[in-house]
N, C-alpha and C positions, 0 to 999 in steps of 0.2 A: 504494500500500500504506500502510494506517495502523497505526501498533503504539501501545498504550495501555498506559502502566505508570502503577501505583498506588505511592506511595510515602510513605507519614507522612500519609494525609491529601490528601495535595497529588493532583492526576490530569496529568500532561505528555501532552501531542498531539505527535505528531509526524508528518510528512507532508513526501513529499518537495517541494523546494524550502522548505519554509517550516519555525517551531517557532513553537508556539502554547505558553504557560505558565500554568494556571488553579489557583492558589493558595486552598485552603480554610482559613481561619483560626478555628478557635472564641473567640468570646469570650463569655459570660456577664456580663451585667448585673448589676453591682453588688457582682462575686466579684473577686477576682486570684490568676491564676495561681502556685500555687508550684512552683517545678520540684524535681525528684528531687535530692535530695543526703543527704549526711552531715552529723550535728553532733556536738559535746561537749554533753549533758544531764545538767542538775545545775547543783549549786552545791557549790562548797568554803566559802561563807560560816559559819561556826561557829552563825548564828543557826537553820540551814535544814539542822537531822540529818536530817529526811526527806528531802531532797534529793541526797543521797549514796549513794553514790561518784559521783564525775560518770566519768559512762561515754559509746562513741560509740553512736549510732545514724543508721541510714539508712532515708529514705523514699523513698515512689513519690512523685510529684507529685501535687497537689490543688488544687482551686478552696478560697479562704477568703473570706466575707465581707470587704468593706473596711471595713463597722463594725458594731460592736454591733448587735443586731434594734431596733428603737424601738416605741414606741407605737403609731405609725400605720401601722409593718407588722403588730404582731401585731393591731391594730385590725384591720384586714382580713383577715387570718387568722379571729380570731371574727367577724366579721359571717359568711364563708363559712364556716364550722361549726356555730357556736353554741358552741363548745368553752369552759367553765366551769374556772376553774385551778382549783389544791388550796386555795390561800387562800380561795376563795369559796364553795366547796362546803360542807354542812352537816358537823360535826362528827357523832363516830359514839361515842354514849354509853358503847358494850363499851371502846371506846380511856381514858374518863376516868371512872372509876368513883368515886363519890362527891363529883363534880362536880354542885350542880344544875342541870336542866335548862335555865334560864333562863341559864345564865351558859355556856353552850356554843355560841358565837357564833363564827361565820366569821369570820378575823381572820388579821392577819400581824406579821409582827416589825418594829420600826418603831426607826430610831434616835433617841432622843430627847437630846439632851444636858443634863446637869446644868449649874445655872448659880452651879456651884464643882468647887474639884479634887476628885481622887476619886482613891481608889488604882486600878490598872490590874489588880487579880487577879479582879475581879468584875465580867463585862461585864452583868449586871443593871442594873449605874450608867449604861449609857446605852442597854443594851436593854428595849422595853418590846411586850409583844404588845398590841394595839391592835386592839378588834371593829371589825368591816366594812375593812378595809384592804385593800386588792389591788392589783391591778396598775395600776387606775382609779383608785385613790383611793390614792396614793403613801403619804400622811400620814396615811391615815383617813378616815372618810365624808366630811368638811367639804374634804377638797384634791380636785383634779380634775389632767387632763392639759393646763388652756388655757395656752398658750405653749409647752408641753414635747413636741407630739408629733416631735419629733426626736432627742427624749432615749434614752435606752435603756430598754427596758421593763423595770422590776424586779417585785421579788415573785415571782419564778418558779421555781419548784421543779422538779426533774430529767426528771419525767414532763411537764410544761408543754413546758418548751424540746424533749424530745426529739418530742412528739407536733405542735411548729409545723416543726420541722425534718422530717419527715415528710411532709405537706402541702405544703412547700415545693420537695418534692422532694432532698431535701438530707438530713444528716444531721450531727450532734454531732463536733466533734474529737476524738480523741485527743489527751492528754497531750503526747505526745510531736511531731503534728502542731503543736499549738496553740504548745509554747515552739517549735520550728526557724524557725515564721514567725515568732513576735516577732520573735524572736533578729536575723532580716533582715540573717544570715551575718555577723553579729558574733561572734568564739569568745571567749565566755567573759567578755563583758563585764558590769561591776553594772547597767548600766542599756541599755535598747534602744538609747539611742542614744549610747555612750558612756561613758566614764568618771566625769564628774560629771555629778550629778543637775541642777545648773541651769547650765546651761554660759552663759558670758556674764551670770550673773542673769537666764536664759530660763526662767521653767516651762516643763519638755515635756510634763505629764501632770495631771490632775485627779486630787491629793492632800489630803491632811489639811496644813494650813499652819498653825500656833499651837503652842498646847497643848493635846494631847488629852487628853479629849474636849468638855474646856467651853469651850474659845476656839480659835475658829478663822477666824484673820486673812485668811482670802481672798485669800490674796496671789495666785492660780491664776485669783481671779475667779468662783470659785461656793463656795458651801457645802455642795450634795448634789450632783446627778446635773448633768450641764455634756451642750449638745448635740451630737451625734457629730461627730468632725471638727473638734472645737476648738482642738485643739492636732495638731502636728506629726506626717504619718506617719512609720512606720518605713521602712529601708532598701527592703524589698517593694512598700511604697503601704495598708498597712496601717496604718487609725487606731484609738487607743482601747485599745491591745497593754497598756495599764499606765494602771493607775489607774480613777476613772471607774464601772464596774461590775466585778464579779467576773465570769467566764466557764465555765459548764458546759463539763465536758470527760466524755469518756463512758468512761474509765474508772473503775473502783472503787477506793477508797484503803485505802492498807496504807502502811506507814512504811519498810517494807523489801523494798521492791520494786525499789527501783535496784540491790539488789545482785544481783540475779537476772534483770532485766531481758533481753529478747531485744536483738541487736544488730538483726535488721531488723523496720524496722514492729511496735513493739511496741502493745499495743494494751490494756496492764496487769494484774492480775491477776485469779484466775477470784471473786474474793470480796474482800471489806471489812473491814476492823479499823482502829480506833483506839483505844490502847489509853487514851488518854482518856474514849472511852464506848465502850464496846466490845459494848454491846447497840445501837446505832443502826448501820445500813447509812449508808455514804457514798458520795458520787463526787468526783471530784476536782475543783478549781475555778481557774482562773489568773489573773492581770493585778490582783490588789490592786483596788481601789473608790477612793472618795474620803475613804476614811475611814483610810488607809494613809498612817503615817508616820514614821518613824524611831524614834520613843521607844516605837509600842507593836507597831506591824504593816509591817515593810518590804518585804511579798511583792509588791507589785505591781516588785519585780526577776525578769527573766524567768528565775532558776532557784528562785524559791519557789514553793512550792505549796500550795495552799487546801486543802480539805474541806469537805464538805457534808453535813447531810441529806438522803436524796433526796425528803423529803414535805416539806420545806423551803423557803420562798424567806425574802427580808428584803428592805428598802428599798437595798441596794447589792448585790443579785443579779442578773444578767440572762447572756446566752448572743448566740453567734454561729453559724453552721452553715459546712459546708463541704461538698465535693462531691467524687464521684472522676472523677478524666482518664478522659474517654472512650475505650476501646480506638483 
């Protein structure tokens, strides 16, 4: 007599005189497991009122990337589509009325630094739209991707990341996904890994190091975009949680949503406002860039939180995807 029970996955044989055990494991290339728990989401930091009240919440478990998408995944993504991001695509004249024709040039946001101080209330001073710019051309027509395709893909606006997450079979995190795996069952700490930011005089993350935004001392080792895996995973095995690029999350932002917040699986709320610009739609965005630094931008702490345009990208955007547990 043989009796077969199913159990998580796993199939046990059993049979008299003997016990046979055939163990099914999923694992996903290039993902790591998060398993099901609870966190504290938020910050009490005074810098981060969006980020408040820090409340719990609980998740199911999910597959997350282990790092940022790069170049040479989304590179092959477009060869198998042909899929044209929003930076590249032709401007649409009804959008800029009194713009002439000629000066309506596919372009993206580009950081360019002043070579002096600059007050910090006007990011004009080191943001500059720049024609032909994209995801290929980091800097502008004249850069290319040679050395960097490890880097993480920037230029990427919300419909970009969410339509390669798609194809990849995958999809965009949540908010709340995206900080519990930083976090890498840290409660409530400033930084992923810990209490100080450079523990021993370790950089753990691809930051803004000088004075922002005209000197910046490289003390981390790069100036823009550093290649994935450069610095230290978090508790999970998860790299790139902070600092480095910004990261699409696929909720909508509003400033006051933690106080409303679901306790399970929230998944944010049904609309966008900021009352900043409160005619643009957002989503939300996490893990600070390389451009995050104490004097002007300290979100790359995993209870701050970004925003976005969603027809948006810039030279320190890019996205990661994630996946749900298989029943």
């Amino acid at each position: 007599m043989t009796k077969i029970t199913l159990l998580l996955g796993c199939v046990l044989f059993t049979t008299t005189g003997c016990t046979k055990t055939e163990i099914k494991t999923e694992t996903i290339e290039g993902m790591v497991l998060i398993k099901a728990g609870s966190f504290r989401m938020g910050s009490d930091d005074p810098r981060f009122a969006d980020a408040q009240p820090v409340h719990k919440v609980t998740l199911n478990g999910f597959w997350m990337d282990k790092y940022p998408v790069t170049n040479a995944q989304f590179e092959k993504f477009v060869t198998a589509t042909q899929y044209q991001t929003i930076a590249e695509r032709p401007l649409d004249p009804k959008e800029f009325p009194g713009v002439p024709l000629d000066k309506l040039v596919p372009g993206a946001v580009v950081f360019t630094p002043p070579d002096h101080e600059v007050r910090l209330d006007d990011v004009t001073q080191w943001w500059s739209y720049v024609p032909k710019a994209d995801w290929r051309h980091p800097e502008g027509p004249t850069s290319d991707l040679k050395g960097r395709e490890n880097h993480p893909v920037v230029h990427i606006a919300y419909e970009d990341a969410a339509t390669y997450a798609k194809w990849a079979g995958k999809r965009l995190p949540t908010e709340a996904e995206w900080e519990f795996a930083a976090r890498g069952g840290l409660d409530q700490k400033p930084f992923l890994w810990g209490d100080d930011f450079a523990p021993g005089g370790k950089q753990m993350a691809n930051t803004f190091n000088g004075d922002f935004p005209n000197k910046n001392t490289k003390t981390d080792g790069f100036e823009r975009t550093s290649p994935v895996g450069s610095f230290p995973a978090n508790a999970f095995g998860l790299h790139d949680m902070a600092g480095n690029v910004w990261q699409w999350c696929s909720d909508w932002y509003r400033p006051d949503y933690f106080a409303k917040s679901p306790e399970k699986s929230p998944k944010g709320p049904e609309d966008s406002l900021d009352p900043d610009e409160p005619g643009i739609q957002k989503r939300v965005q996490k893990g600070g860039s390389f451009l995050c630094c104490d004097a002007y931008c300290a979100r790359y702490m995993p209870g701050g939180r970004g925003k976005g345009d969603i027809n948006t990208g810039s030279s320190h955007v890019g996205f990661r995807c994630v996946k749900d547990v298989s029943p």
